[in-house]
Every structure is written in structure tokens, then in C-alpha cells.
C-alpha positions in Angstrom: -47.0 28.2 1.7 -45.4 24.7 3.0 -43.5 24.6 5.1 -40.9 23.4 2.1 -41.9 26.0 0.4 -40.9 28.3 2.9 -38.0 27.7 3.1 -37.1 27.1 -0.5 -38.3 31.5 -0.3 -36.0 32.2 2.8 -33.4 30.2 1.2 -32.9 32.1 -2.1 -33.3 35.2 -0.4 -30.0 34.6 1.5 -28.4 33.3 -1.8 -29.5 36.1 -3.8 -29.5 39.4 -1.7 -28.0 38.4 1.5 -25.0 36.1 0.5 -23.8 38.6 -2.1 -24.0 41.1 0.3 -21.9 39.4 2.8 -19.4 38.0 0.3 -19.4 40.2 -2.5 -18.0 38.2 -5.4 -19.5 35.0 -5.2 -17.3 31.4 -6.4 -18.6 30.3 -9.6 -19.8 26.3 -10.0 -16.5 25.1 -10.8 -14.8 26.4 -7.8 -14.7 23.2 -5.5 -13.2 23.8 -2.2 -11.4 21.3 0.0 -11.1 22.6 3.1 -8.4 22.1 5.5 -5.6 23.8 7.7 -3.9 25.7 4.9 -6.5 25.9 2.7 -6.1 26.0 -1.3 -8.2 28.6 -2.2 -10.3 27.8 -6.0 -11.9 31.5 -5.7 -11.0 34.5 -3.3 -14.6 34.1 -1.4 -14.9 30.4 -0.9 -13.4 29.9 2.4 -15.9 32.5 3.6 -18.7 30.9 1.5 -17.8 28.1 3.7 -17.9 29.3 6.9 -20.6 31.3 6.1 -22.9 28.1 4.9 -21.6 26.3 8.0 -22.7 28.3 11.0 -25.9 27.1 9.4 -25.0 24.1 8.9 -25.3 23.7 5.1 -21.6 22.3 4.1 -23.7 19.1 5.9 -27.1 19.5 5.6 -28.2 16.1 6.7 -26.2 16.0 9.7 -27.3 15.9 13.6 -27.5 19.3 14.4 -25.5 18.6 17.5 -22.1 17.4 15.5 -22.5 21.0 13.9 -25.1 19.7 10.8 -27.6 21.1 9.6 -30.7 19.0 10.9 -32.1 18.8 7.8 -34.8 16.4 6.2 -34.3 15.0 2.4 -36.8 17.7 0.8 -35.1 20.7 2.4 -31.8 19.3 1.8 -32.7 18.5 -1.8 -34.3 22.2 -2.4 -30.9 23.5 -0.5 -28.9 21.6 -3.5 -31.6 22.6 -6.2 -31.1 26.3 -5.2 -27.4 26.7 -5.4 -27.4 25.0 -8.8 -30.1 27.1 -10.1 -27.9 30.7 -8.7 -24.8 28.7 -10.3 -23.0 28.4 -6.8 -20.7 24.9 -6.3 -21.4 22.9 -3.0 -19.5 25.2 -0.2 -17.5 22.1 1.2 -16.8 18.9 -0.6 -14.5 16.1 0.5 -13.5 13.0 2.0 -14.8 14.4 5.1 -18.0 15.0 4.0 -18.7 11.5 1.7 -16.7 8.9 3.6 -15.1 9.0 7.1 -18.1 11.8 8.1 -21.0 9.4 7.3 -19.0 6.3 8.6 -18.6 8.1 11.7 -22.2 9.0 12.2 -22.6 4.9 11.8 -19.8 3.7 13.8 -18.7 6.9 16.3 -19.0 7.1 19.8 -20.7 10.5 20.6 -17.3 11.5 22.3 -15.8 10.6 18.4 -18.3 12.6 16.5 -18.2 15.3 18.9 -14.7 15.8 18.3 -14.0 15.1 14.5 -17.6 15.8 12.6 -17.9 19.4 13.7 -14.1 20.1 12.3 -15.3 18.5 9.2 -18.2 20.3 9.1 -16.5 23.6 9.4 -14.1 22.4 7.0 -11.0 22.6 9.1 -9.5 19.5 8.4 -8.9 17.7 5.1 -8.5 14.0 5.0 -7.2 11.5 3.0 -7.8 7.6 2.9 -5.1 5.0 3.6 -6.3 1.5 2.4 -4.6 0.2 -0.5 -1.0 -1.1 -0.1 1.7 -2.3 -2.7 0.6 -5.9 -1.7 -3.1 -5.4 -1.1 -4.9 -3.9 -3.7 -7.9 -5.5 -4.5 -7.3 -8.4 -1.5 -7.4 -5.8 0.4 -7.6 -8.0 3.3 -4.0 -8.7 3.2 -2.6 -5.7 4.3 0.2 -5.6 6.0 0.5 -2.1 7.9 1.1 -2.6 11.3 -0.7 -0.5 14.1 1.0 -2.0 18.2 -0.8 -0.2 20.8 0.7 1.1 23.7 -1.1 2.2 26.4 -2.9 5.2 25.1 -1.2 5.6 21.8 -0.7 3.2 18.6 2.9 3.1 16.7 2.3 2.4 13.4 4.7 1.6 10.7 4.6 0.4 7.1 3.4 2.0 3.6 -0.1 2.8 2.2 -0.2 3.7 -1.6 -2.9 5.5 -4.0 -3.7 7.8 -0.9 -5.5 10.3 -2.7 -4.6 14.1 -2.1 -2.5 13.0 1.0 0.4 15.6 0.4 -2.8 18.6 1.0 -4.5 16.3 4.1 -4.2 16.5 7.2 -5.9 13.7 9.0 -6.0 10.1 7.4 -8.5 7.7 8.1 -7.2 3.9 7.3 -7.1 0.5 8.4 -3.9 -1.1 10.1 -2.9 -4.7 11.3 -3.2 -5.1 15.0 -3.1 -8.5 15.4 -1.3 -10.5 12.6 -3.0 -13.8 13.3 -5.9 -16.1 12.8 -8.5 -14.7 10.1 -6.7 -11.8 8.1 -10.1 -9.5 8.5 -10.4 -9.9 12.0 -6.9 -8.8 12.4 -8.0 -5.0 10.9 -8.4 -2.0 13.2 -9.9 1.3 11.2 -8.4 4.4 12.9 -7.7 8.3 12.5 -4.3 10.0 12.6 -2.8 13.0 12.5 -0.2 13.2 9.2 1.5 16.8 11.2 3.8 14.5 12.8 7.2 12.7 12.8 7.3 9.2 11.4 4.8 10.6 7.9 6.3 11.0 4.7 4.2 11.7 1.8 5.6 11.3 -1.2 3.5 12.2 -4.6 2.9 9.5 -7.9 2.8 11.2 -11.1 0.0 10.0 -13.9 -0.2 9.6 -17.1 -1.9 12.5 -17.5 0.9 14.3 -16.1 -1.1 15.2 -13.0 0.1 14.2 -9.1 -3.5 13.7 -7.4 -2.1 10.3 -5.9 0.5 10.0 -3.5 2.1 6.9 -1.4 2.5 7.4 2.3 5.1 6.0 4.4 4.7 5.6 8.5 8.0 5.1 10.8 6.9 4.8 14.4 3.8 7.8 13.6 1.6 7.6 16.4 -2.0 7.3 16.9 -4.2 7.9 19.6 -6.1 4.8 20.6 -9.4 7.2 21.1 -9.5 7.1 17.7 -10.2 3.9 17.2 -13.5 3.3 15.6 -15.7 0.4 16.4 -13.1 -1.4 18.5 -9.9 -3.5 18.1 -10.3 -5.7 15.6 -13.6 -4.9 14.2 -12.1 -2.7 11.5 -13.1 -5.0 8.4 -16.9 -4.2 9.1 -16.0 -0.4 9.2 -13.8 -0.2 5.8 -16.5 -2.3 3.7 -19.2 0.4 4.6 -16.9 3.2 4.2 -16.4 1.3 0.7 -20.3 1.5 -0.3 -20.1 5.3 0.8 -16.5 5.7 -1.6 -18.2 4.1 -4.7 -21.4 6.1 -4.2 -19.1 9.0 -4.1 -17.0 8.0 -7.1 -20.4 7.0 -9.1 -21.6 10.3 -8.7 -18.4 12.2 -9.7 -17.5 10.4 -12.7 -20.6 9.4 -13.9 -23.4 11.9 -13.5 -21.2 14.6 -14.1 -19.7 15.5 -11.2 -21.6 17.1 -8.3 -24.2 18.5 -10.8 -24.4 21.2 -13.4 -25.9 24.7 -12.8 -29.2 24.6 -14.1 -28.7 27.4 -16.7 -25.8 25.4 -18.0 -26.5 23.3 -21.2 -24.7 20.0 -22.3 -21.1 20.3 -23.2 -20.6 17.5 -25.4 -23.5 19.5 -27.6 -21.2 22.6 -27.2 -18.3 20.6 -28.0 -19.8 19.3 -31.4 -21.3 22.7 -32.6 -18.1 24.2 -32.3 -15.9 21.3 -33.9 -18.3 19.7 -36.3 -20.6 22.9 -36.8 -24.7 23.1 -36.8 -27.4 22.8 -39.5 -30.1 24.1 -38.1 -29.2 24.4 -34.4 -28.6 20.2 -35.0 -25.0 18.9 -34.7 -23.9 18.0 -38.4 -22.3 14.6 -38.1 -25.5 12.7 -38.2 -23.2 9.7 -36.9 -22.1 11.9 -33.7 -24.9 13.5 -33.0 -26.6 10.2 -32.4 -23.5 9.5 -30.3 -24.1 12.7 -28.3 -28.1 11.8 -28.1 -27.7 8.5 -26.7 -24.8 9.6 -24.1 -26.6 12.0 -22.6 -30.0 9.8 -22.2 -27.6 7.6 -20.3 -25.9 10.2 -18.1 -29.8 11.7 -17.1 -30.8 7.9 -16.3 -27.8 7.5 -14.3 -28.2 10.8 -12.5 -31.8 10.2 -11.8 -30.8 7.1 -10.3 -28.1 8.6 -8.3 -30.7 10.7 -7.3 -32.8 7.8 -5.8 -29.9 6.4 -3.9 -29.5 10.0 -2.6 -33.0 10.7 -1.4 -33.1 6.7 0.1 -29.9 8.1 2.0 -31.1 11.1 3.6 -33.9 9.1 4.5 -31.2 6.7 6.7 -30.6 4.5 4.2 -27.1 3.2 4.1 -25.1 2.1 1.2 -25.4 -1.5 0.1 -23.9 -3.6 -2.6 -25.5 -1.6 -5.1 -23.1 0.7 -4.6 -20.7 -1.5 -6.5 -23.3 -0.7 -9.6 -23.0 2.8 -9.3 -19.1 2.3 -9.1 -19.0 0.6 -12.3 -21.3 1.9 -14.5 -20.4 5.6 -13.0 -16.8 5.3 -14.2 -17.5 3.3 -17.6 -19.4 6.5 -18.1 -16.8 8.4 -17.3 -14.7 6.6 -20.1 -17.0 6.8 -22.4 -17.7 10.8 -22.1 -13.9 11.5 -22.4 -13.7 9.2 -25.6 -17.1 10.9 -27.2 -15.1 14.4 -26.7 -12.0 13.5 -28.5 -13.7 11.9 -31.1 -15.9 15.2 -31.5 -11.8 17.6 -31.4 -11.2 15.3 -34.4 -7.1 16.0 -34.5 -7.4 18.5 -32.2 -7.5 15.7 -30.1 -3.9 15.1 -30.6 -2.2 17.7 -29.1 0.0 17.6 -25.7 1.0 20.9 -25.7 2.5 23.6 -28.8 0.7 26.7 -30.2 -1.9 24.7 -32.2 -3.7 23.6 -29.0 -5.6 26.1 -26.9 -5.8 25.2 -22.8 -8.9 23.5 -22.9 -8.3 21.4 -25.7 -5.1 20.0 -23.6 -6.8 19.3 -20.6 -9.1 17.3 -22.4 -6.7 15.4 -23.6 -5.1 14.8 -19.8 -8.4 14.4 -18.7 -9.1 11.4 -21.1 -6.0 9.8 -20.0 -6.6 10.4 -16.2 -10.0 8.7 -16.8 -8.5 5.3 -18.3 -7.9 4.3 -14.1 -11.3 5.3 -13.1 -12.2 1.3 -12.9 -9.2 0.4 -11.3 -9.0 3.1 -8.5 -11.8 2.6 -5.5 -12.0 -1.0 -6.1 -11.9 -2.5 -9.6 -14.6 -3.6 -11.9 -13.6 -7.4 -11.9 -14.1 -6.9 -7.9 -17.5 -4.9 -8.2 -18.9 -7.6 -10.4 -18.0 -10.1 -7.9 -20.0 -8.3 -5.4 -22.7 -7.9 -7.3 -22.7 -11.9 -7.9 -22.5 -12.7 -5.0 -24.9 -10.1 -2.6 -27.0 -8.4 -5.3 -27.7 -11.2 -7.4 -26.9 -14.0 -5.3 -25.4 -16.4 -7.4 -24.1 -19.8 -6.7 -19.9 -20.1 -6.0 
């Protein structure tokens, strides 16, 4: 055998017969885990699935060996994600750790940096969340106003960062903060780390539409900072947050567009599923000849997109990095996303209708939260108005 080959053999081995053995029970697909200090726990055995995964290094395959990765090359790491789809076992970490500040420290770090924060990610012992947006900077981002003073060896920071996703279960923020408030706007930006267990942090969750509390706004009164965790310098944290940016929109591509992090491979299609038990089959073919053609061409589109998110993968564990066409994946990812939530209520019929009562079972009401959830996919990482501009202007390169 290949050496690939090899260890695609060793590989489900452990999966099948050692794992199981270790773990017992093992967490189905849908059991994402997040990591962190006080861990939420989606299935009994994923915090030792974790740790298990990560004294080998698998949470981050890709990684330097010596920040605590794995050390591997894109086809092992792509047969290590082909075989826990195929045993129907999720990804044992996922994260903001692992798709944004993790990679953007591997770019940007010192090796006293990654040495310090990538193995704790790794491990999953620290969740983080991402403090960029603020009430007045949105998609001029560049106009933030949150002020970071250093002082000797620490940095007071006060103001107020809003859409800070899952801050209220993180505990370490990556972010950008004003250090110097003039000349050019971007050249008064410093990226930095912090610690939210602290004085001076108040969290405070934003309820959705959808009736759901993923977002929070965070408010700083003299927190403190450590100025070691500063990345790429004073003043030099523009060029950090636009690559962390390519790395988000990947990551939000991939999620909402190609179906989250990937089906098992003994699933089958859902909206199919959906519309045989809604609309009913003739022959093993959904019966609305109008839907199913709706269902035919969806899913054409999804596999395209997911092949091509696939690309962008491979090209990245190959070094890589994320460029403007991240913006594409951004947009058409989340338009996608729309469009998959719309298909399923029109294949409920009324049943799409229902917010909560007797006539609607649980799934059929989380579909319907789910639908309305996905109506801010384009705003949230950087809207499509903005995307498009980037595309103009560095994909396409079209005149002002």
C-alpha cells in the first residue's frame, strides 16, 4: 500500500475498534463541540472524543506539530475528514479557534504567541469570540472607535463591540482596538487577545428574530490586556483583521452554504426527505413535478459549491491563504443558505406556519426559526453590498 493508503487502514482501525473502545458511545454528526473552560457538552463523550483526537493532533490536522498540530499534508488530512464522515462522527473540535484567530496566528504570531495560545486551541481549552463590529462601524469597519491606551506592559481598553458572536460562552476575544486616534483611520488599528474572566467585561446577549441569543454586545470599562498579545505590532492591526476576514467568509461559506461542515456519507439529501414525506412519492420521485425540479436544481448547486469549497480547502492545506475570493464564497455561501431554508418551507406547505401549539412537531418549529435566523446570513461577516465591492475591485479589477 501508499503510504496514504496506510494510513487511511490505521486510521479507521482507531475509529472503528479502538475509539469505541476507549469512549464507548461515540457523538453522533450533529454533535458539534465548542470547547472551552466550562465546556457545553452536545453528547456525554465529546469532550473525551476531543482530547482523545488531540494528543494526536487531529482537532488540527494541518497544524505544525510543534504548536500541538497534527503535521499533516492535504491528502492525509483530507482522508482524516473523509473517514469520520464515512463512520458518521462530527469534526472533534470546531470553532473560532480553529477557522480564524488559529490560522491568523500561524500567519502573523511570533513563535512565543503561537506557543502560548495555538496548543490551548488545539486542545480545545479556550473558546473565543470575535470583537470587530461596533454600533458605529459596521461595514466601515475602519471607523471604530474602541479605544486600547497602553501602559507599560498592559493595555486599558474601554468602549463597546456588538454582534460578538457566542461571547457570553468565550473566554478569550480576539479584536481590533484604536491605539492611536489620528492620521489614517486603518493605521490607527491594533488586533489583540484578551482575557473576558476579568473586571471591566460585560456581556450582555441580543435576542433574534428567531427567538435565539447566539449574538451578544460586549462592553469594556478599563479591562486590561496584555501588550504580549499584540499581533503584528502597534498599528499594523488593519493588515491582520482583513486576513482574518478572508479566513471568516471562508468559514461562513462553508457552513451555510455547502451544508455545514459536511454530511455523513451514509446520509442522503434532506430536502429529498423533506418532500417525500410532505408532498409524498410516485415511484420513489418526489410528486410535485414543480418541487422536485426545485429540489434537483438546489442540490446541483450545493454539490458545485461544495466541490469548490473543496478546492479552496485542498489549495489551503497546501499554504494557500485566503484571498478576495473569499468574498465569493461569502456571498454565494449564504444566498444558498437562504435559498435552502425557503425551498423547505415551501416543501411543509402550512406546516410552515407554525411558531409553536400542538399542530407543529419540534422539527417542524425549528425550521421555521431556522428560516428566519438565515434572513441575516448576508448581513453578518461583512455584507453582500461590501463583498461585491471587493470583488470589483481585487477580483475583477474594475475601474472606480
Amino acid at each position: 500500500m501508499t503510504d496514504v493508503e496506510s494510513f487511511r487502514a490505521e486510521l479507521a482501525e482507531f475509529l472503528e475498534r479502538e475509539l469505541p473502545s476507549q469512549l464507548g458511545e461515540l457523538p453522533p454528526a450533529s454533535a458539534d463541540y465548542w470547547g472551552g473552560r466550562t465546556p457545553e457538552l452536545p453528547h456525554p463523550s465529546s469532550k473525551r472524543y476531543c482530547d482523545l483526537m488531540a494528543e494526536r493532533g487531529w482537532t488540527a490536522p494541518t497544524w505544525p506539530k510543534e504548536y500541538g498540530g497534527g503535521g499533516l499534508d492535504k491528502e492525509r488530512a483530507k482522508v482524516l475528514v473523509a473517514e469520520l464522515r464515512r463512520v458518521g462522527l462530527p469534526l472533534p473540535l470546531i470553532g473560532f479557534g480553529m477557522s480564524m484567530i488559529g490560522p491568523t496566528l500561524l500567519q502573523f504570531g511570533t513563535d512565543e504567541q503561537k506557543r502560548e495560545h495555538l496548543p490551548k486551541i488545539v486542545r480545545g481549552e479556550i473558546r473565543w469570540a470575535q470583537g470587530y463590529s461596533e454600533p458605529n462601524a459596521g461595514s466601515d469597519l475602519a471607523s471604530l472607535a474602541a479605544s486600547a491606551r497602553i501602559t507599560g506592559d498592559d493595555i486599558v481598553i474601554n468602549g463597546q463591540k456588538i454582534w460578538t458572536s457566542y461571547a457570553d460562552k468565550a473566554d478569550w476575544m480576539f479584536g481590533i482596538f484604536r491605539t492611536d486616534a489620528g492620521g489614517k483611520k486603518q493605521e490607527g488599528i491594533t488586533f489583540l487577545l484578551l482575557d473576558l474572566a476579568q473586571p471591566g467585561v460585560e456581556v450582555r446577549p441580543i435576542k433574534l428574530i428567531s427567538g435565539a441569543s447566539p449574538f451578544c454586545e460586549t462592553f469594556f470599562t478599563d479591562a486590561r490586556a496584555r501588550t504580549r498579545d499584540i499581533i503584528h505590532g502597534v498599528g499594523n492591526g488593519w493588515t491582520v483583521a482583513k486576513a482574518l476576514l478572508g479566513h471568516e467568509r471562508t468559514m461562513i461559506g462553508d457552513v451555510f452554504g455547502a451544508g455545514g461542515r459536511g454530511r455523513p456519507a451514509t446520509t442522503g439529501n434532506p430536502l429529498v426527505e423533506l418532500a417525500r414525506g410532505y408532498l409524498g412519492a410516485q415511484g420513489g420521485r418526489i410528486a410535485d413535478p414543480v418541487l422536485r425540479d426545485r429540489v434537483t436544481q438546489f442540490t446541483i448547486e450545493e454539490r458545485c459549491f461544495a466541490l469548490t469549497m473543496q478546492r479552496s480547502a485542498d489549495a489551503a492545506k497546501a499554504g494557500h491563504r485566503p484571498g478576495p475570493e473569499s468574498s465569493i464564497f461569502k456571498i454565494y455561501g449564504t444566498e444558498l443558505n437562504q435559498r435552502r431554508h425557503e425551498l423547505m418551507l415551501a416543501l411543509r406547505g402550512p406546516q410552515c406556519l407554525g411558531w409553536d401549539g400542538d399542530g407543529f412537531d419540534p422539527a417542524e418549529l425549528q425550521q421555521t426559526r431556522d428560516w428566519l435566523r438565515s434572513r441575516g446570513n448576508t448581513i453578518e461577516g461583512g455584507t453582500s453590498e461590501i463583498q461585491l465591492n471587493i470583488i470589483a475591485k481585487h477580483v475583477l479589477v474594475l475601474p472606480d
